[in-house]
SEBA-796367 format. One line per 3 residues: number of its first residue (from 1); their letters; for each residue y, z, x of N, C-alpha, C, O. Coordinates in steps of 0.02 Angstrom, whole numbers. Layout:
% SEBA-796367
NUM) A) Y:Z:X:Y:Z:X:Y:Z:X:Y:Z:X | ...;
% end
This chain:
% SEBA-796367
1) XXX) 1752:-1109:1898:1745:-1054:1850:1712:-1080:1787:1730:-1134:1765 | 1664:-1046:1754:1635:-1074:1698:1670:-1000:1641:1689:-943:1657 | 1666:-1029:1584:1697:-987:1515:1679:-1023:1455:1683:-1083:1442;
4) XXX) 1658:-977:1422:1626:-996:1341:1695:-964:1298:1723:-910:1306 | 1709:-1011:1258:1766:-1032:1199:1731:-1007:1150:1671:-1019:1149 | 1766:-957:1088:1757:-960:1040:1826:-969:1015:1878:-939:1029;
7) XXX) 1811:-1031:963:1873:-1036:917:1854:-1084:847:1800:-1089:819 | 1936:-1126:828:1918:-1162:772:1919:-1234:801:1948:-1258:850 | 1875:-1261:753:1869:-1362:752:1891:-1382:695:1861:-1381:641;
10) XXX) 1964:-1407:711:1988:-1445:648:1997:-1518:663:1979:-1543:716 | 2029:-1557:604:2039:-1616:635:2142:-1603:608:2157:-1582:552 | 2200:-1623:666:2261:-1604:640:2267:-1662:623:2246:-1712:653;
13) XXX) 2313:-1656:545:2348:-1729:525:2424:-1711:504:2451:-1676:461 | 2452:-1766:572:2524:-1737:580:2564:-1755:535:2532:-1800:507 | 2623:-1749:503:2697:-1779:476:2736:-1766:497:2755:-1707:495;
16) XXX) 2769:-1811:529:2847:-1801:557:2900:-1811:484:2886:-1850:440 | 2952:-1775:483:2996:-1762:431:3023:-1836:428:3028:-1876:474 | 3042:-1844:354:3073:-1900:309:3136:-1860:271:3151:-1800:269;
19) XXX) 3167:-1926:241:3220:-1891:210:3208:-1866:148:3251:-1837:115 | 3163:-1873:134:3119:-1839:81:3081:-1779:72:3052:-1759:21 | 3087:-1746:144:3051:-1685:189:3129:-1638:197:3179:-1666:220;
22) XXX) 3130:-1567:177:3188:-1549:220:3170:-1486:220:3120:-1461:193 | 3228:-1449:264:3202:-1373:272:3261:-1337:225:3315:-1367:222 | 3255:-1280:190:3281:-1236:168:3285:-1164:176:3241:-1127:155;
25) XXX) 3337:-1145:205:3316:-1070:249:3284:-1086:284:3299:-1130:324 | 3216:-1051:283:3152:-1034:323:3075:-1068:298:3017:-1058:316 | 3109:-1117:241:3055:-1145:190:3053:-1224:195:3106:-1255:202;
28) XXX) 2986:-1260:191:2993:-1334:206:2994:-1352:126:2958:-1321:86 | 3033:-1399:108:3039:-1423:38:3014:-1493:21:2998:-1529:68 | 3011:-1510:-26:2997:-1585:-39:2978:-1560:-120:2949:-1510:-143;
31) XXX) 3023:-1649:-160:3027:-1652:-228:2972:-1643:-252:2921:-1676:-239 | 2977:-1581:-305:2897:-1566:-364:2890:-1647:-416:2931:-1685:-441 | 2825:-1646:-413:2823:-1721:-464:2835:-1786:-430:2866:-1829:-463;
34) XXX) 2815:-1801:-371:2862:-1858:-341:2809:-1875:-290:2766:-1839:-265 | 2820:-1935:-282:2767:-1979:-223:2818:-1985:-168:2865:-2025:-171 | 2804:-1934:-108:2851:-1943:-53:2797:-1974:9:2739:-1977:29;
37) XXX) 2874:-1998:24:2854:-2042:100:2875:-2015:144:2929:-1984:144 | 2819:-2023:213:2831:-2017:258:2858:-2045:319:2871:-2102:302 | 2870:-2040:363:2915:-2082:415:2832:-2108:486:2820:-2162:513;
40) XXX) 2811:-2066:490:2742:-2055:550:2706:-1995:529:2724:-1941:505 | 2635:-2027:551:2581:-1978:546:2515:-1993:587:2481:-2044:586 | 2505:-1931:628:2456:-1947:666:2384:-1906:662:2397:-1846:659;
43) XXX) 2318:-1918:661:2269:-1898:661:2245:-1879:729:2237:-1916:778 | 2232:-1797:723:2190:-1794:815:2140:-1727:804:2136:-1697:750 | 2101:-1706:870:2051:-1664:851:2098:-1612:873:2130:-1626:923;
46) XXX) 2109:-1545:843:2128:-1469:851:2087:-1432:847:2026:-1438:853 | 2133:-1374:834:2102:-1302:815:2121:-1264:892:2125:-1298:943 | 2134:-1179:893:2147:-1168:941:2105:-1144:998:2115:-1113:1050;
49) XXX) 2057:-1168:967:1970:-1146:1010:1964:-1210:1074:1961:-1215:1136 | 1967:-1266:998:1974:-1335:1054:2024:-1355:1105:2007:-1384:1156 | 2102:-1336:1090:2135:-1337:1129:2144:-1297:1211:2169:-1310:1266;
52) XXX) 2105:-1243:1181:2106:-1195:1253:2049:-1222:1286:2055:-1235:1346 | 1992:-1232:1256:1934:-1292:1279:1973:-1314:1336:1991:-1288:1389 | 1980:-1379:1305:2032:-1434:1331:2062:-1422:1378:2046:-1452:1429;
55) XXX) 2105:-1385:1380:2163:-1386:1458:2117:-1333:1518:2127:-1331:1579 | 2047:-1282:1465:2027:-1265:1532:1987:-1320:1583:1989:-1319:1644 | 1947:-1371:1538:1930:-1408:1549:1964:-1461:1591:1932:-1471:1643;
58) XXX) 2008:-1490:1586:2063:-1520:1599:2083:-1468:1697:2099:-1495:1750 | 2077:-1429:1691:2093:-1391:1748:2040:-1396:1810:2053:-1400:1870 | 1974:-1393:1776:1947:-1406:1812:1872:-1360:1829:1835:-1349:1877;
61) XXX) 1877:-1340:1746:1829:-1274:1739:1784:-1287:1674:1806:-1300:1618 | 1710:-1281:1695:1666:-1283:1642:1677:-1242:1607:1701:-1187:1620 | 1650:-1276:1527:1675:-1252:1477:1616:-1242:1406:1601:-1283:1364;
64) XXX) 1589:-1160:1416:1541:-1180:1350:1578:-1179:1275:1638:-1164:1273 | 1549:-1192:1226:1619:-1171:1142:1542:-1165:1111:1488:-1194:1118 | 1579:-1089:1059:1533:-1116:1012:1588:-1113:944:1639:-1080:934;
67) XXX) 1550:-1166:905:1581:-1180:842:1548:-1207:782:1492:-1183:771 | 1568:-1249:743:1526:-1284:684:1587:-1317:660:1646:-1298:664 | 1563:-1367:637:1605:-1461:598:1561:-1449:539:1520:-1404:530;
70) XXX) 1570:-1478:516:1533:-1521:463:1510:-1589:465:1535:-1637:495 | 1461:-1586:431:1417:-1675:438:1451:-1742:421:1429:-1791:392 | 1509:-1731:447:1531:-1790:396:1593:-1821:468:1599:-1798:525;
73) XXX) 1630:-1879:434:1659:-1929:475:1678:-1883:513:1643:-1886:562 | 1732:-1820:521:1760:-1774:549:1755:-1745:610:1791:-1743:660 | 1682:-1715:586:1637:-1677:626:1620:-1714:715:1624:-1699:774;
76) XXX) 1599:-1773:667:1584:-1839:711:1652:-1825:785:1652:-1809:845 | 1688:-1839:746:1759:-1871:777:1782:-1818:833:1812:-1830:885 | 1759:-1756:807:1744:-1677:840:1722:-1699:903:1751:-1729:948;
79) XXX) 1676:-1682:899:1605:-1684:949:1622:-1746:995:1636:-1739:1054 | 1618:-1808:963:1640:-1872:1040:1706:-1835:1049:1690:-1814:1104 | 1763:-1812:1040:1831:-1814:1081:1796:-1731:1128:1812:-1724:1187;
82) XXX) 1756:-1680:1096:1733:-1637:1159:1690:-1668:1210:1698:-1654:1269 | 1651:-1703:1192:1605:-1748:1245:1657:-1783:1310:1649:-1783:1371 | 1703:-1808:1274:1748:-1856:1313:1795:-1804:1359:1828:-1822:1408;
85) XXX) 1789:-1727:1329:1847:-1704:1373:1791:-1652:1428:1812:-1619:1475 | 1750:-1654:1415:1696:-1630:1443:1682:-1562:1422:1670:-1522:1467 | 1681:-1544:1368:1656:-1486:1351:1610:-1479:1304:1617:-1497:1246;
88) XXX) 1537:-1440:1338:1485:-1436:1305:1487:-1402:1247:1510:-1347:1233 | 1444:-1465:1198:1433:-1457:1131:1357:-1448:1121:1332:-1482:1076 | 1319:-1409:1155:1246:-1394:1140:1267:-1317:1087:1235:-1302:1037;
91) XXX) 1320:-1282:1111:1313:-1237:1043:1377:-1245:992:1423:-1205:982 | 1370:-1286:973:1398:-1326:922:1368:-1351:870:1354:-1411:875 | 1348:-1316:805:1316:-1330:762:1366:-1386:708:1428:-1384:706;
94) XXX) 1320:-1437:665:1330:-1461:617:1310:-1431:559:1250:-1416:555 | 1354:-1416:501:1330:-1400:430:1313:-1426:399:1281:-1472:426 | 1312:-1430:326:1320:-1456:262:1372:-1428:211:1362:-1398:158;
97) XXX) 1424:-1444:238:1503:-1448:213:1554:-1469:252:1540:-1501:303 | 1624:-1456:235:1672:-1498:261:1698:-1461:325:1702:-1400:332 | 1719:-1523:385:1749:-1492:423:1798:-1449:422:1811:-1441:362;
100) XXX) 1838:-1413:459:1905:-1395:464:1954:-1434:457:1932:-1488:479 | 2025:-1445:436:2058:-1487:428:2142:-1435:425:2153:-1384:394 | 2185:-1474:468:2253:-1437:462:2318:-1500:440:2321:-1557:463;
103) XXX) 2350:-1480:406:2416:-1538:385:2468:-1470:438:2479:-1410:428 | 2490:-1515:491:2548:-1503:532:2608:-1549:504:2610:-1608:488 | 2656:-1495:504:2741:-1511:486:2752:-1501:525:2723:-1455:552;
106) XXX) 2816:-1548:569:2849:-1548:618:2906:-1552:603:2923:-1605:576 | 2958:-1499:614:3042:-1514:615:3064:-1483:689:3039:-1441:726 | 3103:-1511:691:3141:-1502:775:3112:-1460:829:3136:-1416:865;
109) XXX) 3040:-1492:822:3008:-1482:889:2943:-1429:861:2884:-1435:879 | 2968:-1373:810:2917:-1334:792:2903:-1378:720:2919:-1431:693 | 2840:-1292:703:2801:-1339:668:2771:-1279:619:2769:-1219:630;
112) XXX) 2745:-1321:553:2709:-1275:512:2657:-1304:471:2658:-1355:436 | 2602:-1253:484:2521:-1285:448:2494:-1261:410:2497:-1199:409 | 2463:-1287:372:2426:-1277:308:2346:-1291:369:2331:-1325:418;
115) XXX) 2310:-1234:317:2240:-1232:348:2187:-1245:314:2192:-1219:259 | 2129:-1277:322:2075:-1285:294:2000:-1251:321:1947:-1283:320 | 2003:-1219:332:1944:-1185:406:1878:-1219:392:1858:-1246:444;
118) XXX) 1838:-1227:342:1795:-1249:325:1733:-1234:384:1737:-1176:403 | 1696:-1260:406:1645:-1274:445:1660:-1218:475:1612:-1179:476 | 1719:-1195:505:1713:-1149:548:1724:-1089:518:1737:-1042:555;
121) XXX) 1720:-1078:440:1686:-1008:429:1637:-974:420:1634:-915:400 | 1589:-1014:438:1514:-998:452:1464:-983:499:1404:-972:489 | 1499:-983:555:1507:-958:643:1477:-904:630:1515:-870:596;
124) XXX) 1413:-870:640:1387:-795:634:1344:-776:683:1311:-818:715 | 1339:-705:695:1305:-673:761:1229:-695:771:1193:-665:812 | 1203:-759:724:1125:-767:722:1141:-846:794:1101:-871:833;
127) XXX) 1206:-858:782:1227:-916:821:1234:-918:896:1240:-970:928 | 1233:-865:917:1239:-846:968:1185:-869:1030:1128:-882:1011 | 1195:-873:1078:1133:-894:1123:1153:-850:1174:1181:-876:1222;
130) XXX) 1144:-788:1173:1171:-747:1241:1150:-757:1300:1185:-729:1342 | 1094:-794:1325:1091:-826:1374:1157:-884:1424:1175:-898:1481 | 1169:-898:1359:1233:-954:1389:1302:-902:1406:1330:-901:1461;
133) XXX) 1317:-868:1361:1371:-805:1386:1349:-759:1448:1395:-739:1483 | 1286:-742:1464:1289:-713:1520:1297:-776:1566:1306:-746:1620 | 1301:-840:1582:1305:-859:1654:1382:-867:1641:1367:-926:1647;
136) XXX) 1434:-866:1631:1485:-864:1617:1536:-808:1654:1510:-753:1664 | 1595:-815:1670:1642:-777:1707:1695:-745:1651:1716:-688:1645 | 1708:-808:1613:1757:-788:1577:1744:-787:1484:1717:-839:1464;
139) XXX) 1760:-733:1426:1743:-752:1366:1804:-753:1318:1816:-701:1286 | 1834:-795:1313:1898:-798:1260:1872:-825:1200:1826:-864:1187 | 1932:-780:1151:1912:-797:1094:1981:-813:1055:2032:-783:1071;
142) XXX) 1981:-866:995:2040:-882:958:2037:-844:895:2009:-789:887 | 2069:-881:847:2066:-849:779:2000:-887:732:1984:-943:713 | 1972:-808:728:1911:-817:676:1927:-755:615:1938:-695:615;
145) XXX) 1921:-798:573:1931:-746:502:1880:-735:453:1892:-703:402 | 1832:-757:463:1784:-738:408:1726:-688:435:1693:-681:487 | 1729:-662:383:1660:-598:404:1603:-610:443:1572:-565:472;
148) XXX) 1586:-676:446:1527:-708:465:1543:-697:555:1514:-671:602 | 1601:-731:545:1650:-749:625:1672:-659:646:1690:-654:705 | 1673:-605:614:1675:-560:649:1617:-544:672:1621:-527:730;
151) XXX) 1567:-543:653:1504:-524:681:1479:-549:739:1453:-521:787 | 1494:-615:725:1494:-670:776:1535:-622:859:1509:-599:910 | 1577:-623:844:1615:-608:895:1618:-520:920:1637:-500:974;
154) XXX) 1597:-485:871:1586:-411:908:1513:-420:944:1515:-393:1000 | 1455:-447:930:1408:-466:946:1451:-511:1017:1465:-490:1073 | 1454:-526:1010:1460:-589:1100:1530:-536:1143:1544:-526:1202;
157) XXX) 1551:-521:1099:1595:-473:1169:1562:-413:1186:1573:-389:1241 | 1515:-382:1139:1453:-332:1177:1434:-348:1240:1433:-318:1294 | 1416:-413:1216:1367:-463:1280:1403:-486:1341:1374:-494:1395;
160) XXX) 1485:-498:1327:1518:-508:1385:1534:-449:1415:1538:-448:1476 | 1546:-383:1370:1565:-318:1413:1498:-306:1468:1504:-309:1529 | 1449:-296:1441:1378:-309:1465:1357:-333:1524:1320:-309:1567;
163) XXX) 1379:-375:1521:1365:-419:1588:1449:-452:1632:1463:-508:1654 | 1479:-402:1629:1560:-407:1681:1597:-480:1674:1629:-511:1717 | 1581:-498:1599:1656:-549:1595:1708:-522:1573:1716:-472:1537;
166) XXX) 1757:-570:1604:1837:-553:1589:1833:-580:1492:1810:-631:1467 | 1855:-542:1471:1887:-548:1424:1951:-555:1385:1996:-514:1380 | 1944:-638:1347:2024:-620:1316:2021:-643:1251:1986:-689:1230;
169) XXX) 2070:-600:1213:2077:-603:1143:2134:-643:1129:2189:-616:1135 | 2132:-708:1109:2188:-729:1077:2183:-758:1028:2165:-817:1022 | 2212:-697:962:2209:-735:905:2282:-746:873:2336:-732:899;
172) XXX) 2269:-778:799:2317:-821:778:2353:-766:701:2312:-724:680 | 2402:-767:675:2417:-739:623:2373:-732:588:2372:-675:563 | 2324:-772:570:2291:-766:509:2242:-730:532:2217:-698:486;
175) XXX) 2211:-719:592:2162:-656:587:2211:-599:599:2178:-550:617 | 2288:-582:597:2335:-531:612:2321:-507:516:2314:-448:501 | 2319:-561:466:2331:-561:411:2258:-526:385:2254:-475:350;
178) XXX) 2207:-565:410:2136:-535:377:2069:-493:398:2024:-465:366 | 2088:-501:473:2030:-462:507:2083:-413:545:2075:-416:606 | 2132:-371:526:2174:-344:564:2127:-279:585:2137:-263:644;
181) XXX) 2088:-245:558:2051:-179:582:1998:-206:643:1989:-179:698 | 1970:-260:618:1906:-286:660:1929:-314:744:1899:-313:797 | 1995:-335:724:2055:-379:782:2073:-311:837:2065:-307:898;
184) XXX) 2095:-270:797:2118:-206:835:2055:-182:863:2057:-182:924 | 2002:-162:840:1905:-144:879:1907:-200:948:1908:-175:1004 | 1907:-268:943:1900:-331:972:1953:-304:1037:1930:-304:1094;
187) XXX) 2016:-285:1026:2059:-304:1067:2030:-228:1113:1998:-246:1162 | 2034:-176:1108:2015:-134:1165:1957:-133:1191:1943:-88:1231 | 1907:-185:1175:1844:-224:1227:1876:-281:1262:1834:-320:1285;
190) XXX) 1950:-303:1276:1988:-337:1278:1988:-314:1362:1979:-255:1377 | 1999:-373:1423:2044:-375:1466:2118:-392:1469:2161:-374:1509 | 2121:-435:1409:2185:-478:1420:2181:-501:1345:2133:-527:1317;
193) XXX) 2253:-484:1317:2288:-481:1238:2326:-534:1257:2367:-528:1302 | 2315:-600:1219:2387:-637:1234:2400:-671:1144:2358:-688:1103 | 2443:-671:1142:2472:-666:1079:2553:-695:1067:2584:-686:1120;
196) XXX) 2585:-718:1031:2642:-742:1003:2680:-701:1003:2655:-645:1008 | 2753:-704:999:2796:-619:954:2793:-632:893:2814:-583:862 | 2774:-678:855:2785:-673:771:2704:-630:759:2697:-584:719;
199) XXX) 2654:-656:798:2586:-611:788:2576:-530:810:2545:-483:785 | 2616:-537:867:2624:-456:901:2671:-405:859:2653:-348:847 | 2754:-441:829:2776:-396:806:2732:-382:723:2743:-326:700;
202) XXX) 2694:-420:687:2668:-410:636:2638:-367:620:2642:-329:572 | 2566:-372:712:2520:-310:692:2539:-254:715:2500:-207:709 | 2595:-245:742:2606:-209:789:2672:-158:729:2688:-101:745;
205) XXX) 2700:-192:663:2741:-175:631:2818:-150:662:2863:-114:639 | 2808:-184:722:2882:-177:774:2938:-230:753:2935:-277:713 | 2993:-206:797:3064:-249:760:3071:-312:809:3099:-363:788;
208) XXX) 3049:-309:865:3053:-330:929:2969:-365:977:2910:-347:979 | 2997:-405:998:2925:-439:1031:2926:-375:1107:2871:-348:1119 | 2974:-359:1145:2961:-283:1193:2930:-233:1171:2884:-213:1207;
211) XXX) 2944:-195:1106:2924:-137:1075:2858:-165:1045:2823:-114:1048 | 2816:-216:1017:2762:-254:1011:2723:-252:1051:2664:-240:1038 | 2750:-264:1126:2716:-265:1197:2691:-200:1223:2640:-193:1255;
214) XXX) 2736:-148:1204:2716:-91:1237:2683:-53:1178:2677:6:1194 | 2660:-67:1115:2628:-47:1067:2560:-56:1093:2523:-12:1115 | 2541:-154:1085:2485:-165:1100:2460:-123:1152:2405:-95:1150;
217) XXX) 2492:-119:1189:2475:-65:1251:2436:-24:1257:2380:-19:1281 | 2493:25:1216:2478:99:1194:2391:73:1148:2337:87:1173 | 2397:49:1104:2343:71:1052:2269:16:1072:2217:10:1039;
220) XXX) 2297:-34:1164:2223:-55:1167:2194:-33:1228:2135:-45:1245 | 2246:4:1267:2227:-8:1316:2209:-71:1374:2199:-54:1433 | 2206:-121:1362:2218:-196:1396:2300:-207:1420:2353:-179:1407;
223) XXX) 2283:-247:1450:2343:-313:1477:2352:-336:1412:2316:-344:1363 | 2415:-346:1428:2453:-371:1362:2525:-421:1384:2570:-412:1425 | 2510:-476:1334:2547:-544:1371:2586:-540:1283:2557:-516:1235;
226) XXX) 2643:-565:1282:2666:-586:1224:2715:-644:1254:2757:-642:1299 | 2689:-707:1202:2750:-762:1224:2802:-783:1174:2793:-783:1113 | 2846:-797:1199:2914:-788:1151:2939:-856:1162:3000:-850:1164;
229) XXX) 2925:-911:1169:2926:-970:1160:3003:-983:1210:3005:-951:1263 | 3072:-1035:1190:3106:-1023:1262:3156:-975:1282:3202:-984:1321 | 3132:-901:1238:3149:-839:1287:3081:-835:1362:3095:-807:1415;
232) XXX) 3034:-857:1354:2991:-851:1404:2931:-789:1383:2918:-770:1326 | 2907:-772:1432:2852:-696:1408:2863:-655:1429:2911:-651:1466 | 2809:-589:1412:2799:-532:1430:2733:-519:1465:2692:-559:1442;
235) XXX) 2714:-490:1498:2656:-460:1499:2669:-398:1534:2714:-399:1575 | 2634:-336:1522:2633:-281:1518:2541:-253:1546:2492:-244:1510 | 2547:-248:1613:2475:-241:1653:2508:-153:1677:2498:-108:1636;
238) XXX) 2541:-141:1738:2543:-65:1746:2613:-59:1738:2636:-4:1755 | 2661:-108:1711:2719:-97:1692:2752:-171:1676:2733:-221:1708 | 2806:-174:1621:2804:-212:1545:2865:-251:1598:2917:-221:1613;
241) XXX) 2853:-308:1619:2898:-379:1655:2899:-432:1600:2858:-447:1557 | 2962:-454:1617:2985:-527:1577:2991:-584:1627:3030:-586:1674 | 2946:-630:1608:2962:-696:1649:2985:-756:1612:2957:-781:1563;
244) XXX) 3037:-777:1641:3085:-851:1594:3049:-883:1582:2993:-871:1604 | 3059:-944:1538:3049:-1010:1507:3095:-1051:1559:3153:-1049:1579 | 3035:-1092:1570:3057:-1170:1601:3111:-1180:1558:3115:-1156:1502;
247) XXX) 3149:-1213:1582:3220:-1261:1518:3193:-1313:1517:3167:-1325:1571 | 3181:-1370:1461:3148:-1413:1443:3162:-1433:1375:3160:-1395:1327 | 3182:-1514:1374:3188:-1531:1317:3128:-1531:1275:3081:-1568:1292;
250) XXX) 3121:-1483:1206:3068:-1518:1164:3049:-1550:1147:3090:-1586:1121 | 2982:-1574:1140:2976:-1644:1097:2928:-1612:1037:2946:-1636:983 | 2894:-1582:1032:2836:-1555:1003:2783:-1490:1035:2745:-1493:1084;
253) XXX) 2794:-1443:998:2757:-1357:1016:2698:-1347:996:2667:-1294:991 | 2678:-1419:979:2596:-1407:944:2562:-1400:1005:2576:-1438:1052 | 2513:-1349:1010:2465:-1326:1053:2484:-1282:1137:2454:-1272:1189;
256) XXX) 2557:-1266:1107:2588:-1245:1179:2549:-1173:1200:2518:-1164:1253 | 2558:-1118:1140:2529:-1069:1161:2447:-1061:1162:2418:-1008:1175 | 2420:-1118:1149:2348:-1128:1165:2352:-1141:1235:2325:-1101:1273;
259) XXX) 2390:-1201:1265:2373:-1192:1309:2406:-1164:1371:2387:-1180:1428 | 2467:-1115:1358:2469:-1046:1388:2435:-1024:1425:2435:-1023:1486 | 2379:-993:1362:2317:-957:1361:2249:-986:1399:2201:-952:1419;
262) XXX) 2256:-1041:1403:2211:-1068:1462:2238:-1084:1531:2198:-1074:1577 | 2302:-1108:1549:2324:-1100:1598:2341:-1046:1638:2358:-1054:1696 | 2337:-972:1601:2332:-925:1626:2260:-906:1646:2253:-882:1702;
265) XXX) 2216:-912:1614:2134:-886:1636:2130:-925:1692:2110:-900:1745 | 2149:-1000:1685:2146:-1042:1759:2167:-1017:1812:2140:-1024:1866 | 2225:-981:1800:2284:-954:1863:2249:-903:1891:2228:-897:1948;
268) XXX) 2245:-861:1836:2218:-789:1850:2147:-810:1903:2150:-807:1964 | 2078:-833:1861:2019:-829:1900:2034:-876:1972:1983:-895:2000 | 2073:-888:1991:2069:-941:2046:2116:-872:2088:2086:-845:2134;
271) XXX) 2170:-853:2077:2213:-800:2127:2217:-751:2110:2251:-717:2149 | 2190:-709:2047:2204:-641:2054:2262:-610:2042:2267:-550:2030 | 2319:-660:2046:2388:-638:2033:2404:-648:1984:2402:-706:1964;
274) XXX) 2428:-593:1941:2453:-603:1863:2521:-620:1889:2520:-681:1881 | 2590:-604:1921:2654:-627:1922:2647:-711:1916:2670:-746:1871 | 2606:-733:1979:2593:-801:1993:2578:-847:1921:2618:-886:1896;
277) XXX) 2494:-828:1889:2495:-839:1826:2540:-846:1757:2539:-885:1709 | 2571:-802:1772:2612:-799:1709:2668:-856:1731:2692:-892:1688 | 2681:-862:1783:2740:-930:1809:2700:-1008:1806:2729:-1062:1794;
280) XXX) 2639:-1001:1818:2587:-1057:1797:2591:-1076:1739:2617:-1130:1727 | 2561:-1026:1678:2557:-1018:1635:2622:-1060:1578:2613:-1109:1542 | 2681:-1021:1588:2724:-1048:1585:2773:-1120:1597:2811:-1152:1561;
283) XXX) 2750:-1127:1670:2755:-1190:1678:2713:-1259:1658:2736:-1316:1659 | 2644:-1238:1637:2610:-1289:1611:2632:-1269:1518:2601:-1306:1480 | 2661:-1236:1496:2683:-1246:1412:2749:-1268:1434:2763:-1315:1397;
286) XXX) 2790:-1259:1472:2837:-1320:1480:2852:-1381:1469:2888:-1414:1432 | 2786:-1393:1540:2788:-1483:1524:2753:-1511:1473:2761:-1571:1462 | 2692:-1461:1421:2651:-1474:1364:2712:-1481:1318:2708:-1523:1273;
289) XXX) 2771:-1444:1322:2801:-1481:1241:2869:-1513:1254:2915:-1513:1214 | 2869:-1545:1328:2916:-1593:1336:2905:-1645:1352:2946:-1685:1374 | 2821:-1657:1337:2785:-1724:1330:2763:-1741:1257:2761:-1799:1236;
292) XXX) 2748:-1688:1221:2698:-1680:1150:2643:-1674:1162:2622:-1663:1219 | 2592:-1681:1090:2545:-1652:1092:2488:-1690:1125:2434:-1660:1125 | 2489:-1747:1152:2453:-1813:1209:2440:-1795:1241:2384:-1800:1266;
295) XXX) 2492:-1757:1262:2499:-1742:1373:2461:-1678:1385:2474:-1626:1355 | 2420:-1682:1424:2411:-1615:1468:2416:-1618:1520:2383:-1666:1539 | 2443:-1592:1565:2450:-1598:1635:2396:-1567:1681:2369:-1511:1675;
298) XXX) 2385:-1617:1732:2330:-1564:1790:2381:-1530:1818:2443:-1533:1817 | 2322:-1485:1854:2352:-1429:1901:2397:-1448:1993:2424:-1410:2033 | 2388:-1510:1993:2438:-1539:2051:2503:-1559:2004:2556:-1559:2036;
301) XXX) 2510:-1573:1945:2575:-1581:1909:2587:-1534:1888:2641:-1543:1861 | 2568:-1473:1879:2615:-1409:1861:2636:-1379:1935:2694:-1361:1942 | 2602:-1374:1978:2612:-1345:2054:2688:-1385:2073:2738:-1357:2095;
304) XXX) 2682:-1433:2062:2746:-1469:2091:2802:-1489:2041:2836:-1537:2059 | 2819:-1457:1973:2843:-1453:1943:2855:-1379:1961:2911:-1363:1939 | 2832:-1341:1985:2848:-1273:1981:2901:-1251:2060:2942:-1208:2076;
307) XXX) 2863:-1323:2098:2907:-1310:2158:2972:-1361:2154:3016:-1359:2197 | 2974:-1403:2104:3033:-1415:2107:3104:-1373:2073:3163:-1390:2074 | 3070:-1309:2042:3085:-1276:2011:3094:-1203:2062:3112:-1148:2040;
310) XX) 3082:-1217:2115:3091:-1172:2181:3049:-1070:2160:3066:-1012:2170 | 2998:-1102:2132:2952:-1070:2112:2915:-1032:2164:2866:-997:2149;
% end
């Protein structure tokens, strides 16, 4: 199966909590005025464009992206770790400004980020090579928030409705936060909505990640997936099913529902079966955050994780 990625290129720079780091309520704290230390910190390439890249890649499926870095050490660091995972960077522009950049907080397994988008808010519909989207099966898209990046993307899902790709929309809070009119247009050129419950009940102004599910529904017309982390998901195709969460110790949830969202397009274009998928799906964010954010598993280690699971 071949599929063109649109998303973000950041570079993540992790911190694991110190005693100097703590949570309050619902809020991460640390002393005003003060030089705090950390315990570990790790540098790697993100963004949730690259990650879905990645594990489709990883599966076993060409992979076009388009995006933009910046010219600098970053960018660099970008581009060889897509080279290395095999995903083409011919529409992958370099700027003249700074890459993307995210500071990930990690406390007991989840996590919270500060964003830098940089490079990748300059993604616009002149970027496009619609030639490369028509040989393509599949066109997913992540979170893009800048005006530039909407154009970008109503322009290339024209082109995928156009020429019979599957389409999927999966974006992130912050286009729930800033492109919410343009997101809602996007999603009913949509085959397939897959989305968080903290993103679904937001735009959706529901109390509940179910009543979220059958919203998106109602107002896109698409398939509609909502994942609820280890309550398990939803998806809602000609009637609204819940499928469990693997049980699994956490180690780290960075990039789980990215790659969800690719382990399902994998599932899906290979069998056709959404029940099946969504148990795929699921089972490869399983073993993604009871390894961390290192591991991806091929598709003979989720199959037999799923049958030991009498799947």
């Amino acid at each position: 199966m071949r599929a063109c990625v649109v998303g973000s290129l950041v570079i993540d720079i992790t911190i694991y909590p110190s005693k100097n780091i703590f949570l309050l309520n619902d809020m991460i704290g640390f002393p005003f005025d003060y030089k705090v230390q950390v315990d570990k910190i790790s540098l790697d390439v993100g963004g949730s464009g690259f990650n879905v890249a990645k594990v489709l890649s990883i599966l076993g499926n060409k992979v076009e992206f388009f995006g933009k870095v910046g010219k600098d050490t970053y960018g660099k660091m970008i581009l060889k770790e897509m080279r290395k995972s095999k995903i083409s960077t011919r529409n992958v522009k370099s700027e003249n400004c700074l890459t993307g950049f995210s500071l990930v907080f990690i406390f007991g397994g989840e996590k919270t980020i500060l964003t830098y988008r940089g490079a990748n808010n300059l993604l616009s519909d002149v970027d496009l090579n619609e030639e490369v989207v028509k040989k393509c099966e599949w066109f997913v898209f992540t979170s893009m928030t800048s005006e530039q990046n909407v154009k970008f993307l109503k322009k290339t899902t024209n082109v995928a409705r156009e020429n019979g790709l599957k389409i999927v929309c999966n974006p992130s809070i912050s286009m729930v936060d800033y492109q919410k009119k343009a997101l809602l247009e996007l999603m009913k050129k949509s085959d397939f909505i897959i989305m968080n419950k903290k993103e679904a009940m937001k735009l959706t102004k529901m109390n509940s990640p179910i009543d979220a599910c059958k919203k998106l529904k109602k107002i896109s017309g698409s398939n509609v997936v909502v994942t609820m982390g280890k309550k398990g998901s939803l998806i809602f195709c000609e009637k609204l099913k819940l499928f469990k969460a693997y049980k699994v110790k956490v180690v780290d949830t960075t990039g789980a529902g990215d790659s969800f969202t690719a382990a399902f397009i994998h599932s899906y274009s290979k069998t056709n079966d959404v029940e099946f998928s969504m148990k795929f799906s699921n089972a490869y964010a399983a073993l993604k955050i009871s390894r961390g954010k290192g591991y991806f598993p091929k598709e003979k280690e989720v199959l037999e994780f799923m049958r030991g699971k009498n799947v």
